[in-house]
N, C-alpha and C positions, 0 to 999 in steps of 0.2 A: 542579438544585441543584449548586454548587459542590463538587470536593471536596476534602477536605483529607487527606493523606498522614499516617497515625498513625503511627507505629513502636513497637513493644512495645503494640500495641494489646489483646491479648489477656491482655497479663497485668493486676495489681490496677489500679492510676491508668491505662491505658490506654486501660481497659474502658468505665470509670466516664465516660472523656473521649469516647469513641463514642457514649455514650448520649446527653449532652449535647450532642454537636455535632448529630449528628439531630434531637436536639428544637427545637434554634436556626435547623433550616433548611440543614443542610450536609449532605453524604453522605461521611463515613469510610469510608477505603479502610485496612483492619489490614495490616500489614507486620509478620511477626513470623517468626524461626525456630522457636517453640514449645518451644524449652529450659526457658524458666522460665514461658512462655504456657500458656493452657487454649484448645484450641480450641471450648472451648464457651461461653468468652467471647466468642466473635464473633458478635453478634449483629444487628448496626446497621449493616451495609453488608458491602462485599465484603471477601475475606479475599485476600491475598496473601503466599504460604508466598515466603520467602530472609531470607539472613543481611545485616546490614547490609557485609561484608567483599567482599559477591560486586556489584562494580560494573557488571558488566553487566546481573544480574537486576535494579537500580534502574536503569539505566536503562528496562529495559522497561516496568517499572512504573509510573515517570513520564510515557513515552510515550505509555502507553494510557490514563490516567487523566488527564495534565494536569492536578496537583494545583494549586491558587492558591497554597495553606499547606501546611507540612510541621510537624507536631506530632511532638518531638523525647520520648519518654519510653521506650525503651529502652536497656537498662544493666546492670550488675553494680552489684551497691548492697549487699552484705555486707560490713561493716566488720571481722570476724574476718579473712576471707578475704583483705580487701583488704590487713592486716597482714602476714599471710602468703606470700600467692601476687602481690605490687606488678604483677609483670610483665603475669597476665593482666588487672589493669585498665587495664594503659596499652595493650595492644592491643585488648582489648575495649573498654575505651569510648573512650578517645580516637583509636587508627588507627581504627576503626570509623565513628566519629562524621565523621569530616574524610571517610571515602568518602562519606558522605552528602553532608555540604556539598556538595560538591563536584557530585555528580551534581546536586542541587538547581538549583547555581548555572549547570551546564552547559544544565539544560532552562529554565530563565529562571522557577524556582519562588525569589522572593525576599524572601519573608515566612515567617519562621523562629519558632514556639514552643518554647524549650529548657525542660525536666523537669531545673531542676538542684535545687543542696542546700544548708542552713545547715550542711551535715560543711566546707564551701568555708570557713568561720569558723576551725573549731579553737577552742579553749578560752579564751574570755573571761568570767571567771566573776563572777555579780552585775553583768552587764553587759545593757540590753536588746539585741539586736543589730539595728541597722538596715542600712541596703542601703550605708551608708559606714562599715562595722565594717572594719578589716580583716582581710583572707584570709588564715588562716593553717594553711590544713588540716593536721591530724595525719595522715591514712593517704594510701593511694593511692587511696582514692574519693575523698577532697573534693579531692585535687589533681587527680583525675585529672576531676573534672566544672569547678573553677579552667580548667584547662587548654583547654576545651572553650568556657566561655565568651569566652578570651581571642580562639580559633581566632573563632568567628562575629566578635569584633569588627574581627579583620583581614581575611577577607573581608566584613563592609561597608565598609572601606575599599578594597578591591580592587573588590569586583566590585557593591557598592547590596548586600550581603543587610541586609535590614531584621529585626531581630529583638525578642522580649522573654524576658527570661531570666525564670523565676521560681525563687526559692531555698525553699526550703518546709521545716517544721519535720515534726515526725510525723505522719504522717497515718494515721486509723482510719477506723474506721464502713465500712458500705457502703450499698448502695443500697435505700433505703427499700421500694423496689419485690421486694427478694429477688431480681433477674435476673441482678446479677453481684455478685461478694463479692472480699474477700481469701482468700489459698490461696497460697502462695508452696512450691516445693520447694528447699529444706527450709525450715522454716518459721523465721523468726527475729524476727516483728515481737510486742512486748507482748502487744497486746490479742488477738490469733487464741491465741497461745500458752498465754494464760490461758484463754479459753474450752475449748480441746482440754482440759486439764486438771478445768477444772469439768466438762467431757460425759464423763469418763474415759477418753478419749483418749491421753493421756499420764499417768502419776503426779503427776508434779509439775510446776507452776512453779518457774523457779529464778532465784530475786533476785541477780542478781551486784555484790553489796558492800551492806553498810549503815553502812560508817563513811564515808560523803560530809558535806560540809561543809551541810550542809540540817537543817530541824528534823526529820527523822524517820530521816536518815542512808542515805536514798535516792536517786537522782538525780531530776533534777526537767526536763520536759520539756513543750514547747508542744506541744499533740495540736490538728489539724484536721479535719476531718468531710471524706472525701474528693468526698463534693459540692460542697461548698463551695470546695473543691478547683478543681476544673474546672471550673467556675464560671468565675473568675478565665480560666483560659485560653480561655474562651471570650471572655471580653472581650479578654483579649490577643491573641488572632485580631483581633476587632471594630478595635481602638485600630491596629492594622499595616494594617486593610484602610482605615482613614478616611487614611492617611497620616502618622499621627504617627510620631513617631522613637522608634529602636531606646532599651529601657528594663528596668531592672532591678527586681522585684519582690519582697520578700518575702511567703511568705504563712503566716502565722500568726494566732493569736489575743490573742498577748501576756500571755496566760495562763499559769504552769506548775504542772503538778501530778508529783508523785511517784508511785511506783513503788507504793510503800504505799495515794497515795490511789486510784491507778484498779484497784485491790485490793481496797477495801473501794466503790466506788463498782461494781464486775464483783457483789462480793458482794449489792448490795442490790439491779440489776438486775434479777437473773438467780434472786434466793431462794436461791441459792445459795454454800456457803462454796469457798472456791478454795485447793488445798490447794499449798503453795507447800517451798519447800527454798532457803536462803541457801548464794549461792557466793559466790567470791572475782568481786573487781573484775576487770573482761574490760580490756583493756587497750584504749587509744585513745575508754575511755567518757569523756565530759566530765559535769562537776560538775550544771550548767546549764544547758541551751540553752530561751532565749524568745526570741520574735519581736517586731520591733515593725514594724507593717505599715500604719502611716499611710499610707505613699504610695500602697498597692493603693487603699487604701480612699477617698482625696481624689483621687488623679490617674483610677484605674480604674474608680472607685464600686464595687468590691467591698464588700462586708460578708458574713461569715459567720454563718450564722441554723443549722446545724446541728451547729453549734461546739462545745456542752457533751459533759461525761461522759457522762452517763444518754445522750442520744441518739445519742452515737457507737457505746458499750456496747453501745445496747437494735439499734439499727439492725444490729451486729453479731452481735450473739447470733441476730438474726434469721433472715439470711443462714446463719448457723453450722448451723444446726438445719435448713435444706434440704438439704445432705449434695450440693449439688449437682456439685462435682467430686469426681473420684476422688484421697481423700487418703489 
């Protein structure tokens, strides 16, 4: 079996991308420093512990494994932080990122999957976003994953790396199966943060703002079922290995729901009420963000089939209630 080079395999979407490439026939090799990974995520092939920053440990890694593909999905992805601390995203994901490239392109691995982001947007509001929105990211994550796309486009002008970006909206749920989940240190995503609170884990959820320009005064958001998820980058392996050209994807559901509705939709899941606390607007939140992902779905034949609330919720709660990392 082929294999293909994960990076941040161990943590949430990386995990969930190991399981899937396995089941397609590939063997994932995780590349992860374990900062924000679990190593009990690694379930689906071999595990190799280094930092994306240390170029010789990728080189070894590539030499002994002779990856086809490189599955690009580790990163700093906290947009508080990224307000804050600019500098460690521009080293961390983007010097970081170009070591890869690089080593990639030196062992002649040139079919590239990047884990980027709709944060790459910035604030179009009442706008559907397709893959010719313009870029106009607010913090130093969506510039700093911007940035990262433009890098693979110049080495495929330099050097053949063939790539497919996928820009992706929020992604929930986990693995039907219960074998890997969401668990982030510290935890900052909706749906995990709501459940800790419904198991009394934490006191509260806290809604930051409800005077947005939306009928419920919430922010409103495309949520994807993270299988469905990796789905997608499986075909975008598949579509790089038949030869097609380097391609931008979004992947969403075109759907948006609020803050309120996966609130009351957590509450009827789960039989339970979700005890919540209103804050102020966190700064760099946008009004809006929906997807419009015709092209995954007509050029890639993506479609998302695990895509709704109830089953993103229920498939989470699921997960949630195995207690399987130590949180």
């Amino acid at each position: 079996m082929a294999n293909i080079l994960v990076t941040g395999g161990a943590g949430y979407i990386g995990s969930h991308a190991c399981k899937a490439l396995k089941a397609a026939g590939y063997t994932p090799v995780t590349y992860d420093n374990l900062i924000t990974g679990w190593q009990e995520a690694v379930k689906f092939g071999p595990f190799e512990y280094g930092d994306l920053a240390d170029r010789a440990r990728l080189d070894q890694v590539f030499d002994q494994y002779n990856p086809v593909a490189v599955m690009h999905f580790a990163a700093l992805s906290q947009v508080g932080e990224a307000m804050s601390e600019p500098g460690r995203y521009w080293r961390g994901n983007v010097c970081a990122s170009l070591t890869l490239i690089e080593a990639a392109v030196a062992a002649g691995c040139l079919d590239f999957v990047f884990s980027s982001t709709c944060a790459t947007y910035g604030e179009h509001d009442n706008v559907v976003l397709d893959e010719n929105t313009p870029q106009q990211p607010l913090n130093a994550y969506g510039a700093s994953k911007r940035a990262i796309e433009d890098m693979l486009r110049d080495f495929e002008a330099a050097y053949g790396l063939r790539h497919v970006i996928f820009r992706y909206f929020n992604v929930a749920g986990a693995d039907p199966d219960a074998e890997v989940g969401e668990c982030h240190r510290p935890e900052t995503h909706l749906v995990p943060l709501m459940l800790d609170a419904i198991d009394g884990k934490r006191d509260a959820l806290t809604v930051f703002g409800t005077d947005y320009d939306t009928p419920d005064g919430t922010c409103i958001r495309d949520y994807v079922h993270v299988c469905d998820l990796v789905d997608a980058h499986v075909l975008g392996l598949k579509w790089l290995q038949q030869g097609k050209g380097s391609r931008v994807f979004n992947l969403g559901t075109g759907a948006g729901f609020s803050v309120r509705e996966v609130i009351n939709h957590s509450s009827a899941v789960t039989n339970r009420e979700v005890p919540y606390v209103i804050g102020p607007r966190r700064t760099g939140d946008c009004t809006r963000l929906v997807s419009g992902s015709s092209r995954a779905e007509t050029e890639l034949g993506w479609k998302p089939v695990r895509s709704n609330l109830q089953q993103m919720i229920a498939d989470a709660w699921r997960w949630h209630q195995t207690g399987l990392y130590d949180r």
